[in-house]
C-alpha positions as CSV (number, residue, x, y, z in Angstrom):
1,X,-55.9,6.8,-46.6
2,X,-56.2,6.4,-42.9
3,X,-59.6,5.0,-41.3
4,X,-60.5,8.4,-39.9
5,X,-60.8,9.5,-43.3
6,X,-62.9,7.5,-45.3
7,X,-65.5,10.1,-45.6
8,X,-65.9,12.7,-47.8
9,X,-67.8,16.3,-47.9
10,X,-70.6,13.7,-48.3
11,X,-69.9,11.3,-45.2
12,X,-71.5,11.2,-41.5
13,X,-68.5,12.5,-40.4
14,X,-69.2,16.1,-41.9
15,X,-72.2,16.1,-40.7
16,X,-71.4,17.2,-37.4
17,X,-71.8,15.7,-34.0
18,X,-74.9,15.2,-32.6
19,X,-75.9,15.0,-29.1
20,X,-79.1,14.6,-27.2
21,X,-80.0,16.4,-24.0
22,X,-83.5,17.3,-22.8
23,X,-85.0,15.7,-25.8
24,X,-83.3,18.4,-28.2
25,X,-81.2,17.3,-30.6
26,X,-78.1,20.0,-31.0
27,X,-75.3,19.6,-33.3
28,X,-71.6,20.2,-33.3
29,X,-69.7,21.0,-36.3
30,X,-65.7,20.9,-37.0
31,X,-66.3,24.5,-37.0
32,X,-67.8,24.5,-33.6
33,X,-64.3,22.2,-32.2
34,X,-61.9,25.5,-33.2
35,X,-65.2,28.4,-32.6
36,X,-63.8,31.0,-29.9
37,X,-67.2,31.8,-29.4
38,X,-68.2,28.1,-27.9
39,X,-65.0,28.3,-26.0
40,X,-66.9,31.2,-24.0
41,X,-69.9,29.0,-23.4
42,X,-68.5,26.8,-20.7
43,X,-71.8,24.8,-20.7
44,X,-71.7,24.1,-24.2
45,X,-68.1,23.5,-24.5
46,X,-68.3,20.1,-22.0
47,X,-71.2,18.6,-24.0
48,X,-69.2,18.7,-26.7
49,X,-66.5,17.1,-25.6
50,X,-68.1,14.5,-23.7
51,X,-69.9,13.5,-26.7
52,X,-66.2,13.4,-28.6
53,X,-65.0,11.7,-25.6
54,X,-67.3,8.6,-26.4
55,X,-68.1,8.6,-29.9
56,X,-65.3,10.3,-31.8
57,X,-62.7,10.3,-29.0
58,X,-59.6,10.6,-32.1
59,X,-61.5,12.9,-34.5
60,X,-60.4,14.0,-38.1
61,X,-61.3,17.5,-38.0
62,X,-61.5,20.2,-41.2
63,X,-62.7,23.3,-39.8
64,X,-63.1,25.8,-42.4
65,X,-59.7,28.3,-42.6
66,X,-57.6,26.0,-41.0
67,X,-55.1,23.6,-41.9
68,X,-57.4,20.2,-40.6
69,X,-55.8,17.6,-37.7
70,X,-57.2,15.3,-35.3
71,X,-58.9,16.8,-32.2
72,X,-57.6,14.4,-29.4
73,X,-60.0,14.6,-26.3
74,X,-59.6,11.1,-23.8
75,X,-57.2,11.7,-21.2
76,X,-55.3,8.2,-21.7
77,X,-54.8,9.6,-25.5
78,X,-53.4,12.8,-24.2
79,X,-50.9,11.1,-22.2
80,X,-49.7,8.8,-24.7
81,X,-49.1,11.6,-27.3
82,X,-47.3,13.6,-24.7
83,X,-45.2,11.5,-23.7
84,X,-44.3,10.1,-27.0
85,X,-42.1,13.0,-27.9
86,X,-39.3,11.8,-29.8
87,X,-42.7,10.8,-32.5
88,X,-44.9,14.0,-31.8
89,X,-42.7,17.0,-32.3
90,X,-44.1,20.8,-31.1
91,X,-41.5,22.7,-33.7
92,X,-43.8,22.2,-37.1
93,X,-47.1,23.3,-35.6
94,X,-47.8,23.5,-31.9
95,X,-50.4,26.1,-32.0
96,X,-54.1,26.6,-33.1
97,X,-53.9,29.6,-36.2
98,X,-56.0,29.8,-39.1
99,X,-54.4,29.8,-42.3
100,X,-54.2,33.6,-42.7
101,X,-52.4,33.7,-39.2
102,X,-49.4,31.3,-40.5
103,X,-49.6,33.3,-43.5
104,X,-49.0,36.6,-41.5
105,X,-46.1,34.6,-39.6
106,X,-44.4,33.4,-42.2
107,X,-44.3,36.6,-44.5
108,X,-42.6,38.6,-40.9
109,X,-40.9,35.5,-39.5
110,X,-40.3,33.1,-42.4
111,X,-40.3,29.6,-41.5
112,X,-39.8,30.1,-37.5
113,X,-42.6,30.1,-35.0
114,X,-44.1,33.4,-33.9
115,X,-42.3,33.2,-30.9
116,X,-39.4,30.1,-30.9
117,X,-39.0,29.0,-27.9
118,X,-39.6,26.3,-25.1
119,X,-43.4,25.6,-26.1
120,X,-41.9,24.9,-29.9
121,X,-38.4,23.2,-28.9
122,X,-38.2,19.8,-29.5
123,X,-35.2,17.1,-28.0
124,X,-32.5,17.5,-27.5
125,X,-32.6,21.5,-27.5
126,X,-35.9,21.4,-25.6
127,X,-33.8,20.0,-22.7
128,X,-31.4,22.4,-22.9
129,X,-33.1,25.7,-23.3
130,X,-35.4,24.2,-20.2
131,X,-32.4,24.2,-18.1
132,X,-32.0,28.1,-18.3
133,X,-34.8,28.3,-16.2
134,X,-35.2,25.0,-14.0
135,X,-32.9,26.0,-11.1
136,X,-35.3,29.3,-10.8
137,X,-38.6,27.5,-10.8
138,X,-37.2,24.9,-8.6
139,X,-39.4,24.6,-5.0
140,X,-36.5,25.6,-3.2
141,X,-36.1,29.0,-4.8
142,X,-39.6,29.6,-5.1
143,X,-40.1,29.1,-1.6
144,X,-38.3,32.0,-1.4
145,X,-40.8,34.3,-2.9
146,X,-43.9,33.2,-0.2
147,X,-43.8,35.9,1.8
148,X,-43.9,38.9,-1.0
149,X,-46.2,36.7,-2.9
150,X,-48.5,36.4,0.3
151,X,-48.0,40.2,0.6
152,X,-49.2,40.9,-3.2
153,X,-52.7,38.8,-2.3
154,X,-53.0,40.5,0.9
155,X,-53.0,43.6,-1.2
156,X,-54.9,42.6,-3.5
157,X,-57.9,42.1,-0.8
158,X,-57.2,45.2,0.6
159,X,-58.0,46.8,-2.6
160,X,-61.4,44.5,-3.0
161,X,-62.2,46.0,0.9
162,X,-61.8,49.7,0.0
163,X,-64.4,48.9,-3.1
164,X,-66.7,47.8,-0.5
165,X,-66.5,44.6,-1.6
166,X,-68.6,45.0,-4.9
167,X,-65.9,43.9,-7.6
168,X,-65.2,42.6,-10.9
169,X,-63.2,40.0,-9.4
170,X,-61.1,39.3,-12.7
171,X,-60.0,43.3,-13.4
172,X,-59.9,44.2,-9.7
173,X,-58.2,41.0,-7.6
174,X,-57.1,37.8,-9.9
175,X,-55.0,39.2,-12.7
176,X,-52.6,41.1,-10.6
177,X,-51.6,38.5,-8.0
178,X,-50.0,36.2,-10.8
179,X,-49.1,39.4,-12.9
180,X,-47.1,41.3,-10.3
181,X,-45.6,37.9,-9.1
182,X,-44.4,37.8,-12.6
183,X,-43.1,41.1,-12.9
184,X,-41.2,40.7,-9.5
185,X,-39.4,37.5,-10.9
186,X,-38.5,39.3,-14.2
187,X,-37.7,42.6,-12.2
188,X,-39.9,44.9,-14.4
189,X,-41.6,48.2,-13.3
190,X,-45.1,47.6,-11.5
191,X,-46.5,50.4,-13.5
192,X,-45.8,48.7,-16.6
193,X,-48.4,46.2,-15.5
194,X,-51.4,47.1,-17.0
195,X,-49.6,47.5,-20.8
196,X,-47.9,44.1,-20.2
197,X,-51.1,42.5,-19.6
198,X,-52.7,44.0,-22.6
199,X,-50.3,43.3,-24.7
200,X,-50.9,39.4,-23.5
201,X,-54.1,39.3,-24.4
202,X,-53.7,40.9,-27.8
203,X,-50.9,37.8,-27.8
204,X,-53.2,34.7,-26.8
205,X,-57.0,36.2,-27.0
206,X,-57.1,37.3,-30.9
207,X,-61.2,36.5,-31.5
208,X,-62.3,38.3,-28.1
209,X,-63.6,41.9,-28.9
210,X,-62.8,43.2,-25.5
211,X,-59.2,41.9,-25.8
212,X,-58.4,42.1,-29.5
213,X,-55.5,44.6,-30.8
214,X,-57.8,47.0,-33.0
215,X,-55.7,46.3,-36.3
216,X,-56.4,45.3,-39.6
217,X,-56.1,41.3,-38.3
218,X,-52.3,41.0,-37.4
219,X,-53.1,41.8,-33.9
220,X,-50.9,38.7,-32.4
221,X,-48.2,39.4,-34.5
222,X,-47.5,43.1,-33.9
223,X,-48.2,42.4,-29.6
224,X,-46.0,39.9,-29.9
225,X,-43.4,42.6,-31.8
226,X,-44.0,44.9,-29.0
227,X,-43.1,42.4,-26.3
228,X,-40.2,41.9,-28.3
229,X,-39.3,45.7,-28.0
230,X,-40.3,45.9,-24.4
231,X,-38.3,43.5,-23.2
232,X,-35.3,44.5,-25.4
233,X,-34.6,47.3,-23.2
234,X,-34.6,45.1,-20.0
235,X,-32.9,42.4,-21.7
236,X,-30.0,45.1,-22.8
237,X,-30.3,46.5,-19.6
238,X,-29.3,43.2,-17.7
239,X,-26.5,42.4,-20.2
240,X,-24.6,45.8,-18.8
241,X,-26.2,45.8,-15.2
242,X,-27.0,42.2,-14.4
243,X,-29.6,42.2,-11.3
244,X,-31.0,39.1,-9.0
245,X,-33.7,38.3,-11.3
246,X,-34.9,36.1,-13.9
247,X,-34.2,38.6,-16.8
248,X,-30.3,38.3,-16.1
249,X,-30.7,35.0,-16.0
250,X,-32.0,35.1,-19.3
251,X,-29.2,37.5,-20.4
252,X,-26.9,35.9,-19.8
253,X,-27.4,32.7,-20.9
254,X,-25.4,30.0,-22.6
255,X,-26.2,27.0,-24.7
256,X,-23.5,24.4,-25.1
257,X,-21.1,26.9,-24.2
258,X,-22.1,29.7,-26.6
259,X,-24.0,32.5,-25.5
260,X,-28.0,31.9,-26.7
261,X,-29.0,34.5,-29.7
262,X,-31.4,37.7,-29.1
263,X,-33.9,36.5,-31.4
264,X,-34.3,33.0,-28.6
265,X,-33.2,35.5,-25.5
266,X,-36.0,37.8,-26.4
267,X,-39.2,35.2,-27.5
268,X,-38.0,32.8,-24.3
269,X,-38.8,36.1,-22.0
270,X,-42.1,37.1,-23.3
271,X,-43.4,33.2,-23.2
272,X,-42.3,32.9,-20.1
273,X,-43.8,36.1,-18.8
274,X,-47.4,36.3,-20.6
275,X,-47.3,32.2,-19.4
276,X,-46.7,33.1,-16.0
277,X,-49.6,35.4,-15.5
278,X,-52.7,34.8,-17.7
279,X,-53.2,31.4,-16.7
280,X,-53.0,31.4,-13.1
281,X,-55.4,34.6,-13.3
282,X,-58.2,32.3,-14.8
283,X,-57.4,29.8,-12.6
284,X,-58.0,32.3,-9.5
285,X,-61.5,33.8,-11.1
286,X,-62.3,30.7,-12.5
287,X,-62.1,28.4,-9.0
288,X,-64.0,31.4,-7.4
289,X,-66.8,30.8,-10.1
290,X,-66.6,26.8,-9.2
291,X,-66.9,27.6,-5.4
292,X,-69.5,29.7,-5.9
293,X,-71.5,27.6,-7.8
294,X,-70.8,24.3,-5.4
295,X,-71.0,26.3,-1.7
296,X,-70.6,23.4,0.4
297,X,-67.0,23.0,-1.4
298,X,-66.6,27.4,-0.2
299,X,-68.2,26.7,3.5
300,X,-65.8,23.5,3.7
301,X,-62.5,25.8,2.9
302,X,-63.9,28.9,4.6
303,X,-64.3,26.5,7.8
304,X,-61.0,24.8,7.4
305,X,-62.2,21.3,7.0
306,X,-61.1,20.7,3.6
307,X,-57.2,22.0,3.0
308,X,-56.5,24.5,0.2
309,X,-53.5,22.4,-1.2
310,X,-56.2,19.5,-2.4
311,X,-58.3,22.1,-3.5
312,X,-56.0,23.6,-5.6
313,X,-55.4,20.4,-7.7
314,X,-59.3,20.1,-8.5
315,X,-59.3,24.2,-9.4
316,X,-56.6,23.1,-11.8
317,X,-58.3,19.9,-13.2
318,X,-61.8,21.9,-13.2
319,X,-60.7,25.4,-14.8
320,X,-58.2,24.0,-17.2
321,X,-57.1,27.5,-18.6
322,X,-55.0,25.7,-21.1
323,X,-57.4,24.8,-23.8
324,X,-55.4,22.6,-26.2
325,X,-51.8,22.6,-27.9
326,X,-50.7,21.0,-31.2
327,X,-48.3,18.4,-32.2
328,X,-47.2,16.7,-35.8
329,X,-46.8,13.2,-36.0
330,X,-43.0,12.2,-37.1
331,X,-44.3,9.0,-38.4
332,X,-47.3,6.6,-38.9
333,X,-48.6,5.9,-35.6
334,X,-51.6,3.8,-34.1
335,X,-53.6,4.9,-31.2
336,X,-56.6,4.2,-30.6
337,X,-58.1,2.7,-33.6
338,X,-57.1,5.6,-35.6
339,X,-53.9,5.8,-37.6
340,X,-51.7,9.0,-37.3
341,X,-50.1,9.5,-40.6
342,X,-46.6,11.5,-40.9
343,X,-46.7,15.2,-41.0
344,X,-50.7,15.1,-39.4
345,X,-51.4,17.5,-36.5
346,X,-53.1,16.8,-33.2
347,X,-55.0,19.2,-31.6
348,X,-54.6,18.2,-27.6
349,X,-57.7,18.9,-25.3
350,X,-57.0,19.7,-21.8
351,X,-60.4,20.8,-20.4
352,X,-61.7,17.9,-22.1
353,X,-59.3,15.4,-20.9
354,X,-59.7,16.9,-17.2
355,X,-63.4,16.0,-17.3
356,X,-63.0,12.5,-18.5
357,X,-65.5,9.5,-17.3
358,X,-63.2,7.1,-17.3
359,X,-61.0,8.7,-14.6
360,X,-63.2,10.5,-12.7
361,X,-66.4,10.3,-10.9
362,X,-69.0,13.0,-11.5
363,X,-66.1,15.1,-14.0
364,X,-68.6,18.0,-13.8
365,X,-69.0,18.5,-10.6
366,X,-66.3,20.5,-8.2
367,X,-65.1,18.3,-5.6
368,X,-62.7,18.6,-3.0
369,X,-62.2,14.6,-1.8
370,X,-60.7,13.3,-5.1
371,X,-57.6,13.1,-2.7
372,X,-54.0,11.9,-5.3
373,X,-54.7,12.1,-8.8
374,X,-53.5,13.1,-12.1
375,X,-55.0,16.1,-14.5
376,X,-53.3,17.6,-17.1
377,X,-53.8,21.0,-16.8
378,X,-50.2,21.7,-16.7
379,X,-49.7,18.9,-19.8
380,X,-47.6,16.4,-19.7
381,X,-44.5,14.8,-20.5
382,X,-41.1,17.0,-21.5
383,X,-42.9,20.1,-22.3
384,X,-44.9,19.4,-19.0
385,X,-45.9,23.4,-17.6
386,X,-42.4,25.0,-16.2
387,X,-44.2,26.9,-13.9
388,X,-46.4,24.6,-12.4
389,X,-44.9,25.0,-9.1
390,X,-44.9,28.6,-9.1
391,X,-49.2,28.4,-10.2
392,X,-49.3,26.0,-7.6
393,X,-47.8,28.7,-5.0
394,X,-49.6,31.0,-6.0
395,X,-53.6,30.1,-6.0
396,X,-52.3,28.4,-2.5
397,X,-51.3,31.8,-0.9
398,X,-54.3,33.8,-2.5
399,X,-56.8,31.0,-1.3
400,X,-55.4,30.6,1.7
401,X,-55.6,34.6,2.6
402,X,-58.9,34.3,0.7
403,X,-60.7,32.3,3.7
404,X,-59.2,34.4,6.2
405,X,-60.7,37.1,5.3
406,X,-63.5,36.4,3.2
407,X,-66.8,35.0,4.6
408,X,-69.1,35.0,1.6
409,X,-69.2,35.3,-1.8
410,X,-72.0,35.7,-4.7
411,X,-72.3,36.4,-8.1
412,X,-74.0,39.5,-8.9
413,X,-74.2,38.5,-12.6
414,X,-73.6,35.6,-14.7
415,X,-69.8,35.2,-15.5
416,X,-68.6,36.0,-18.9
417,X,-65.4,33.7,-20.3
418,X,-62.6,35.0,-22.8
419,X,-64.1,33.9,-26.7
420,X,-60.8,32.0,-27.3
421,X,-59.9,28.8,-28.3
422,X,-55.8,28.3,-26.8
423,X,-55.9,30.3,-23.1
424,X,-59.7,30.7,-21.4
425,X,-61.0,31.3,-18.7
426,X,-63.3,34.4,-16.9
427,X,-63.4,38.1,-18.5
428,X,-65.7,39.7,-16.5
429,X,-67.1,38.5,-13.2
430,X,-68.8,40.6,-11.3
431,X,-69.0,39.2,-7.4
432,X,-70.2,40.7,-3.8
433,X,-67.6,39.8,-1.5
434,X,-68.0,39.8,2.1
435,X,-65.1,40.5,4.3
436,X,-64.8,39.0,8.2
């Protein structure tokens, strides 16, 4: 039995964690580390893991319904499980379900993932299902997409303007910039938007009541069989009528030398797609929320002393709308006191790592002189973010466009966050803007 678990139902370490702020002594359970509902208190969610961070930093965790793993939440850990690969595979188990979930999965699916493809691939067919898509999320051919993506934010503000500036920043500006980008690179009908998005969220946000599919609890999988159907038709489409878009590329794709299946066609386009929007969206609302809340950081871009593209990297490291992904060890392995047995899970915390003591000063606070560093929003190693340039393009062209036309900015109401525990990030954020 490994060292991290030597207790029982019985032992201090089921006790939950406890930390002390303001003289009040609140607990955190294993419950509490997988709780959608303390994903959506951004407050509560960092104490927790800065208390994991130095006191249980490689955690043995048992929530109740789920299949238990270690919650991994020190940045150095992160990086040395993610770039340990060939010993911490993402085909087994590289997703947070519950038990009835990967029931669900199995009895539609059988032993595949919900969705197999590039998030589950492991060497050597990670590498070469990535290449069907590297040469079109290269800089160079995404440089070619500024201008219409500069025109999609402009847009975007236009829209905000007309509402007189009173807007639910989330619904009404952040979600389409990233979304319609999306949808241009895929070459899918605007108007199709607001389903595609909906589906998403039905995908990825499965505990939030506003986002839920109203079913009898196999929400994900049935969006996830009508993104299948949706981009059927496209996919057909392109195989007759091939276009200059990512879609044909798709298509028509070939893995050493044989043409790839529609089962890996099909699940390759939706994660690509619902990845490509959702996250940059909460990255958009969720910056604003940070700028808000620290206005020297918002006079200092609005003024042109600080430059969006260093900004962008701390909206990144501070949002961190990736909240964890899984692996499964391959062997025994030792890290950090703890030992990794074969076939255990490790749950990998992003936001947690991105506010970690030991590699940043003040992790809490939004700051736009950390100048070169390293998050890992975007994760790490081979199944490092594909689109990371294309994010990075994107909140640089909205924020950018942002300053120029925005002078102010103030919260009408308290944000509300997404109760989910893989992508977070703002639901509903209700802001005054104020246009030059």
């Amino acid at each position: 039995m490994s060292e991290g678990r030597r207790f029982g139902p019985q032992g201090s370490e089921n006790l939950g964690i406890k930390i002390l702020e303001e003289k009040k002594l609140e607990t955190f359970t294993d419950g509490d580390i997988v709780s959608p509902k303390l994903y959506s208190d951004e407050v509560r969610l960092h104490k927790m893991f800065a208390h994991l961070r130095a006191h249980e930093p490689i955690r043995w965790t048992e929530p109740a319904g789920y299949r238990p793993f270690w919650t991994i939440s020190r940045q150095r850990d992160i990086l040395e499980i993610e770039t340990a690969s060939d010993i911490f595979l993402a085909g087994q188990r590289n997703r947070l379900f519950t038990k009835e979930e990967e029931q669900r999965i199995r009895e539609r699916y059988g032993a595949r993932p919900i969705l197999p493809s590039l998030p589950t691939l492991d060497a050597p067919d990670h590498r070469k299902y990535r290449g069907i898509f590297q040469e079109w999320f290269a800089p160079g051919n995404l440089k070619k997409l500024e201008e219409r993506v500069g025109q999609i934010v402009d847009e975007r503000l236009a829209h905000a303007k007309r509402l007189g500036g009173t807007v639910d920043f989330v619904d009404d500006v952040s979600l389409w910039v990233p979304l319609q980008t999306i949808m241009m690179i895929f070459g899918v009908p605007f108007e199709d938007g607001e389903r595609l998005h909906r589906l998403s969220g039905q995908l990825f946000n499965p505990f939030d009541p506003d986002k839920a599919r109203k079913t009898d609890g196999q929400g994900p999988v049935e969006a996830a069989q009508e993104l299948l159907d949706y981009f059927k038709v496209h996919i057909d489409s392109r195989r007759e009528n091939p276009q200059d878009d990512l879609l044909s590329i798709i298509a028509h794709a070939k893995i050493d030398g044989q043409p790839i299946n529609e089962r890996e066609a099909l699940s390759n386009a939706v994660t690509v797609f619902v990845a490509g929007h959702d996250t940059t969206s909460s990255t958009i609302s969720g910056a604003l929320n940070a700028l808000i809340e620290h206005p020297e950081c918002f006079e200092a871009l609005r003024a042109g002393t600080a430059e969006v593209a260093q900004a962008v990297e701390e909206m990144l490291r501070y949002v961190s709308p990736v909240r964890n992904f899984m692996r499964v060890a391959s062997r025994d392995y030792e890290i950090g006191g703890k030992t990794i047995r074969d076939g255990d899970a490790v749950l990998l915390m992003y936001p947690s790592g991105n506010r970690d003591e030991s590699v940043y000063e003040e992790p809490n606070r939004f700051r736009l002189d950390r100048g070169r560093f390293t998050h890992v929003a975007f994760g790490c190693g081979p199944h490092m973010c594909l689109g990371q340039m294309l994010a990075r393009l994107e909140l640089r062209a909205f924020y950018t466009r942002f300053f120029q036309q925005v002078r102010s900015a103030k919260l009408i109401e308290p944000t509300s966050w997404l109760q989910t525990n893989f992508l977070g990030g703002p639901k509903k954020m209700l802001v005054k803007l104020q246009f030059c």
